[in-house]
N, C-alpha and C positions, 0 to 999 in steps of 0.2 A: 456130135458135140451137144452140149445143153444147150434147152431155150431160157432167155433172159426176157425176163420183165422189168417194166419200166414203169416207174411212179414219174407223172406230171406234176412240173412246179410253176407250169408256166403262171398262172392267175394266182398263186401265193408268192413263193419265194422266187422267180424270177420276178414278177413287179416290184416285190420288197428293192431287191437287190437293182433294178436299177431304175427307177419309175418311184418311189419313195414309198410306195403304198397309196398311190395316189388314184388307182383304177376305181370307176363307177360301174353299176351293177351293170350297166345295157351294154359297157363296152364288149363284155362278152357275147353279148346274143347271137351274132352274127358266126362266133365260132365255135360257139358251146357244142352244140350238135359235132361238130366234125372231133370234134375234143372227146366228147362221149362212147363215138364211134370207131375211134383209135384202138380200142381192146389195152387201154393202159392199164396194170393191176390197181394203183390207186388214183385218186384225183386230188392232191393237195389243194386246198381252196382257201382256209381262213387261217386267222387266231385274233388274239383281244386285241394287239397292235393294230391289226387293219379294220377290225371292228370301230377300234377310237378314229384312228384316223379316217374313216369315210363319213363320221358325224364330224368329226372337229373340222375338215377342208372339206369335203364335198357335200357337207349337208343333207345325206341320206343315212335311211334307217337301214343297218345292216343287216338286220334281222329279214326285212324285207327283201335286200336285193341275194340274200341268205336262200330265201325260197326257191327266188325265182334260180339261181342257179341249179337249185336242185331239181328245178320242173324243166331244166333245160337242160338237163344232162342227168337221165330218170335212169339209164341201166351202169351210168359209175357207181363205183363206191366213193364218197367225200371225207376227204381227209381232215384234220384240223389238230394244230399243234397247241399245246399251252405246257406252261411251267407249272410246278407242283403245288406253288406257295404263292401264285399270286397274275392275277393278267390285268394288262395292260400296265401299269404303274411299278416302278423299280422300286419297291419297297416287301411289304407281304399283305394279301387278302387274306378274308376272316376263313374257315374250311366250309361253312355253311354256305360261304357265296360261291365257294372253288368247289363245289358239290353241285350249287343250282347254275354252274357257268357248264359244266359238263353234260348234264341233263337235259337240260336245252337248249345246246346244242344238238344232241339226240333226235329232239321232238323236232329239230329244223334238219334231220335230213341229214347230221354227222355221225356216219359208220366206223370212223378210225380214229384212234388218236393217236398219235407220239408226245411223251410225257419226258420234260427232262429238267435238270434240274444241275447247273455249273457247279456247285457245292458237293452231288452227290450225298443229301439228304435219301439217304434210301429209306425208312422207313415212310416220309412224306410221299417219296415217287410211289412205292407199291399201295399208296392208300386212295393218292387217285387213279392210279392204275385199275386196283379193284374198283373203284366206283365207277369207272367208263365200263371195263368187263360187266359189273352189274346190272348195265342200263342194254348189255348185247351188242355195245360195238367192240370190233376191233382194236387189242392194248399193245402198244410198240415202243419199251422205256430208250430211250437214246441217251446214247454215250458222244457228247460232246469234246472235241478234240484241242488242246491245248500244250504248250511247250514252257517246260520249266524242271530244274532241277527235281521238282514232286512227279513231275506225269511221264513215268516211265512206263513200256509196252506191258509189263505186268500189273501197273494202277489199271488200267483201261483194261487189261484182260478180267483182272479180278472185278470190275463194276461189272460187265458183260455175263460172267461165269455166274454170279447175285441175281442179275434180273433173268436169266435162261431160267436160273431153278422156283422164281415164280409160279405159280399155277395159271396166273391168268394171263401169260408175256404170249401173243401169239409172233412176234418178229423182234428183231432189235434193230436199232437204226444208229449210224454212225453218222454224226457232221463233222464233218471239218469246216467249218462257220467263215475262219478267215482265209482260209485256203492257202496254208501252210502245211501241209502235209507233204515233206520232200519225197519225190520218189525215193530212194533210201531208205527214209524211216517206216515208208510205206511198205514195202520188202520185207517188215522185219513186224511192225504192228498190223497189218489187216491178217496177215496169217494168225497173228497170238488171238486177235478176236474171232475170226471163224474156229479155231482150238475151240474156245473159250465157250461160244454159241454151241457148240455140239449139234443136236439136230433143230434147233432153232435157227430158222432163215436168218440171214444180217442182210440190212439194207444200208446201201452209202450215198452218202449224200455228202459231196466235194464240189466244195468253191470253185469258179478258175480263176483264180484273183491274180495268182501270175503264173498262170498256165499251164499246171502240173497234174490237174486235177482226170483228164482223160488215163495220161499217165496211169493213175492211184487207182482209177475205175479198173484198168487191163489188169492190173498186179491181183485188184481183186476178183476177176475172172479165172485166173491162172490157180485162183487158192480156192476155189468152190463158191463166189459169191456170185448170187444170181437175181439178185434185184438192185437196179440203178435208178437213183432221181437224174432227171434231164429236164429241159426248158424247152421250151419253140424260140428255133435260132434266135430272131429279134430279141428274145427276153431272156435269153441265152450267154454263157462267156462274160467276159469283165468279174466284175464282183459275183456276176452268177454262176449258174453251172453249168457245168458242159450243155450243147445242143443234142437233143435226140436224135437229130436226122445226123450229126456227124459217130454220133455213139452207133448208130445203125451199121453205115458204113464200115466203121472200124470193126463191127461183130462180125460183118461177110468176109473178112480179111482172115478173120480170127478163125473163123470157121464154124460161128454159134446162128445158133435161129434165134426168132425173136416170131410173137403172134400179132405184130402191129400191121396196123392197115396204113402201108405209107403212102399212100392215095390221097391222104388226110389232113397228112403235115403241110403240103403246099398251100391250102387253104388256110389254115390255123396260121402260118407265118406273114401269109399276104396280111391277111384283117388286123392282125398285130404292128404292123409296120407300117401301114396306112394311120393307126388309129397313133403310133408314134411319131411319126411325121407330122398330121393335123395337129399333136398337143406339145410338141417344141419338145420332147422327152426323148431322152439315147436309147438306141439300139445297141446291141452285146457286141464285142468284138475283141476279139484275144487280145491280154494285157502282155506287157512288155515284163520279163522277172525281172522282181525286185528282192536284193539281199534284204532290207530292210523292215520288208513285212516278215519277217523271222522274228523281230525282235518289238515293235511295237502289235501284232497280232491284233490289229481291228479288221473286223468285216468292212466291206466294200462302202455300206451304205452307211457305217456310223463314220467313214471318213468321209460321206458328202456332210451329213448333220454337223459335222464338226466343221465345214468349209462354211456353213452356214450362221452357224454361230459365231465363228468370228466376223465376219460381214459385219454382223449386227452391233458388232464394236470398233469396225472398220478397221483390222486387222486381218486380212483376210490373206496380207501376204506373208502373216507369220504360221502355215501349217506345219510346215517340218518344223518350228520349235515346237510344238504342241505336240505333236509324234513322238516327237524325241524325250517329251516330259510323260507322256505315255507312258514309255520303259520304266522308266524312276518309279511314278506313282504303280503299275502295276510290280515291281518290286517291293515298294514302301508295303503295299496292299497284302503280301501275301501270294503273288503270283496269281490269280483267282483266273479261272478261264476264259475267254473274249468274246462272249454271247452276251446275249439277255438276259440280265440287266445287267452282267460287269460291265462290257463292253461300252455301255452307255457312263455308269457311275464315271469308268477312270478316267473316259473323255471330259467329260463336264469335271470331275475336277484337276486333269492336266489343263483346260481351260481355264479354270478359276485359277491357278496358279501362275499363267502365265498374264492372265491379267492385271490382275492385284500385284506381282511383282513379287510376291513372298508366298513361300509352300504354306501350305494348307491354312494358309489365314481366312478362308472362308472355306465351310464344309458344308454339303448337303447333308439335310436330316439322314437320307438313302445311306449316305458313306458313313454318319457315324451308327447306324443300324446295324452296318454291316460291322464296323469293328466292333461292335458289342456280343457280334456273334449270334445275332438274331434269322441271320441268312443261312447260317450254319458254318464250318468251322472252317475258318480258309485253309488250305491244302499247304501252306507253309507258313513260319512265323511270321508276324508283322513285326516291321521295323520298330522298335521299342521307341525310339525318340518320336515317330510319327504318331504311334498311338497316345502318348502320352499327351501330346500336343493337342490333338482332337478330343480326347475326352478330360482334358483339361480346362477347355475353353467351358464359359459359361454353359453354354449350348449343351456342350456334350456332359456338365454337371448335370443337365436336366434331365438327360435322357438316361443316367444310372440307375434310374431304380424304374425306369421305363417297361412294361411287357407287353407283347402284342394281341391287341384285343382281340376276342371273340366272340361278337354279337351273334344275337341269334338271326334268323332273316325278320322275323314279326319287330326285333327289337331295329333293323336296319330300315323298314321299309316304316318305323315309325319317323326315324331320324329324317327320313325324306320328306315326311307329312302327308304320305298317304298310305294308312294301313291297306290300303286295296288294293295297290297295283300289280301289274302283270310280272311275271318274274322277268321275263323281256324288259319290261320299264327300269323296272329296279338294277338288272344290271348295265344297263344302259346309264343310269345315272351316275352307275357307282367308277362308269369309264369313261366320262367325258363331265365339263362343268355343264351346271344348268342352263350356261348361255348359248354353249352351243347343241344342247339336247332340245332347246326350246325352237332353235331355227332348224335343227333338223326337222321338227315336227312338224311347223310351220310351210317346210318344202312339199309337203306332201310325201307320195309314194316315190319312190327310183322310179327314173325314164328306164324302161324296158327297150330299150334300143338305143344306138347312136347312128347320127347321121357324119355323114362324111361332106362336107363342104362341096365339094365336086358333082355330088350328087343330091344337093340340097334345094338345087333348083329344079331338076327333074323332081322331083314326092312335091314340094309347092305346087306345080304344076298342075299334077295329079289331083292333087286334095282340093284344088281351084276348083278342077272341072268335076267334081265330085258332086261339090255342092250347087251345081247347076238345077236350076229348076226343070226338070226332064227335056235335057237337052237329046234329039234324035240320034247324034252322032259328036264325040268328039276326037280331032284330029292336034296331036300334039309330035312336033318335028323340034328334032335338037342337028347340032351336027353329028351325035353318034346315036344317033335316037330317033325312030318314027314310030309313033304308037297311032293306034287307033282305036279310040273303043266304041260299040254299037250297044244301043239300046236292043235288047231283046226280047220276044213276044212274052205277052202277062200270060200266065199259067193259071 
């Protein structure tokens, strides 16, 4: 049988998916090694989402904890996702910044990208496409998966069959984002897209949001797919993705090889589940199916942000009405796919609807960019009465004769008020506010390590007797612990 490789998501899209994006740079040190040393084909690590969010909450320079993951895992390849038209922020980035966000990433050590785009602006996908190609990494455009009257097995084959006849496409990668993909449908569309891919690898990457996703993996074994994303169990299942060590498992059944060192995994799941337990954050664990994510299609993690946002209006026990207004608004909308950034818009405003008491009496700038068609063209009509509504309102008088600017970076890095800074600076400003770029700087470098509580008292200890005035001999006894260390003759 063939051998299957497997792309790692545990330090990007398993922490998205149940950890919020909340990981700091050190929590990896202790496994980065055993992670490098797996023989996985890629190592998924970043995108501008976890770039903002480790300046906005954890007050480090991602750039920096960027390095060090690459100086800690020197024979991966590192992967990193971004959108075609804009990172971090649900709106659109200028192309001069979505040029110098790809580039330097480069220069910090990212060899892959997967490039995609819910609208399927294909001339925008293949232009950063060609710019990652250009810089010598690795180009993967993905085809994001979505359900509606428009996303039939032939839309998704024909996006797939488009980016194959690329020059620069070296894979293509599938998500299934909310993890809705029915065994069933799966039957009938991962075959149209291996058609489709010709001799172009397809790689899949399935949710298990309610459990189907292994499922979707096998059907894709059965059809000639031979690269799977997986997670390290802890960061594995629920909103994420399957676990590798059970995807292992099911290959020896299958009858497939695979080149992993699973000597490896053991340790990679310990230091994961340790470092989940010390910080009060869930570990993965198979979800129960539900009918109902068929029909509101949110990823795993925009339904905690959305558990969180209402909190904050202390409503927190109305989430299925807000699900439920999901469906509508993603109908009013145009059906539009349930990633980034739909995914986010139609939560925030089935929110804002459920709040206010009346549909779309308040509209994000984002959602009425989008009905103007500045995101590119939703994949079905909009509700005539909804649009009218929204670009009726003052607001959306304003934004009619609106078009999406395109400074140049000399003109962007003036706006900032300093023509000299680093292209690191610049996009760092252009992804978080000042207030929190200014405490991130303030923090200093990333801790290059994390300590474990349990073992905080031993390294105290240690660091105690370090700084002894040339002590002969020290003797340091725990209950699970005798050290001793000796002074040694001067050389």
């Amino acid at each position: 049988m063939s051998e299957i490789e497997f792309i790692d998501q545990t330090l990007r899209d398993g922490q998205q998916s149940l950890w919020g994006m909340r990981i700091r740079a050190g929590m990896a040190a202790a496994a980065a090694q055993d992670i490098d040393r797996t023989g996985f084909r890629r190592v998924d690590v970043t995108a501008s989402s976890l770039f903002e969010c480790m300046m906005r909450y954890n007050h480090e320079d991602p750039w920096q904890g960027l390095d060090l993951w690459r100086q800690w895992m020197p024979t991966s390849t590192l992967r990193a996702g971004t959108r075609d038209n804009c990172i971090a922020k649900f709106g659109l980035t200028p192309d001069a910044l979505m040029d110098l966000w790809i580039k330097t990433l480069v220069r910090h050590g990212i060899q892959s990208f997967w490039v995609y785009d819910c609208m399927y602006n294909m001339d925008k996908m293949r232009r950063i496409c060609e710019i990652a190609a250009g810089e010598g990494a690795e180009v993967v455009p993905a085809v994001m998966f979505g359900i509606s009257p428009v996303h039939t097995d032939e839309y998704f084959a024909d996006r797939v069959r488009e980016m194959a006849s690329w020059a620069c496409t070296d894979a293509i990668y599938f998500e299934d984002a909310a993890g809705i993909l029915s065994p069933g449908r799966g039957e009938t569309l991962i075959p149209a897209l291996v058609k489709a891919a010709g001799a172009t690898p397809l790689e899949l990457h399935c949710h298990n949001t309610i459990g189907t996703a292994a499922l979707n993996y096998v059907t894709g074994l059965k059809n000639g797919v031979r690269i799977l994303h997986t997670a390290s169990r802890p960061l594995a299942n629920g909103p994420s993705l399957p676990s590798t060590e059970m995807m292992i498992e099911n290959l020896r059944w299958l009858g497939h090889e695979h080149g992993l060192d699973v000597s490896r995994l053991g340790p990679v799941a310990d230091h994961f589940e340790r470092v989940a337990k010390q910080e009060g954050w869930p570990v993965g664990s198979p979800s129960e199916f539900s009918a109902f994510a068929y029909r509101h299609q949110l990823p795993g993690g925009m339904t905690g942000t959305l558990k969180a946002q209402l909190t904050q209006y202390g409503m927190q026990d109305r989430l299925a009405e807000v699900l439920e207004e999901v469906v509508q608004v993603r109908e009013d909308l145009g059906h539009p796919i349930s990633a980034t950034p739909f995914s986010q818009l139609m939560g925030i405003q089935a929110v804002l609807n459920i709040v206010t008491g009346e549909r779309y009496s308040v509209v994000p700038d984002e959602v009425m960019i989008y009905v103007l068609g500045h995101l590119g063209k939703p994949p079905a009509p909009l509700n005539q009465n909804v649009k009218d509504r929204i670009l009726g309102s003052p607001r959306g008088q304003a934004y009619l004769g609106w078009a999406p600017p395109q400074p140049s970076l000399a003109e962007l890095r003036a706006q900032y008020g300093d023509p000299g800074m680093s292209d690191e600076e610049l996009l760092s400003r252009y992804l978080v506010p000042s207030d929190d770029l200014a405490a991130t700087v303030a923090a200093g470098p990333p801790t290059p390590h994390y300590v474990f509580r349990d073992s905080a008292e031993l390294v105290s200890m240690i660091e105690r007797s370090s700084s002894l005035r040339r002590p002969a001999y020290v003797y340091i006894r725990r209950a699970d612990v005798e050290l001793t260390l000796r002074r040694g003759p001067r050389r």
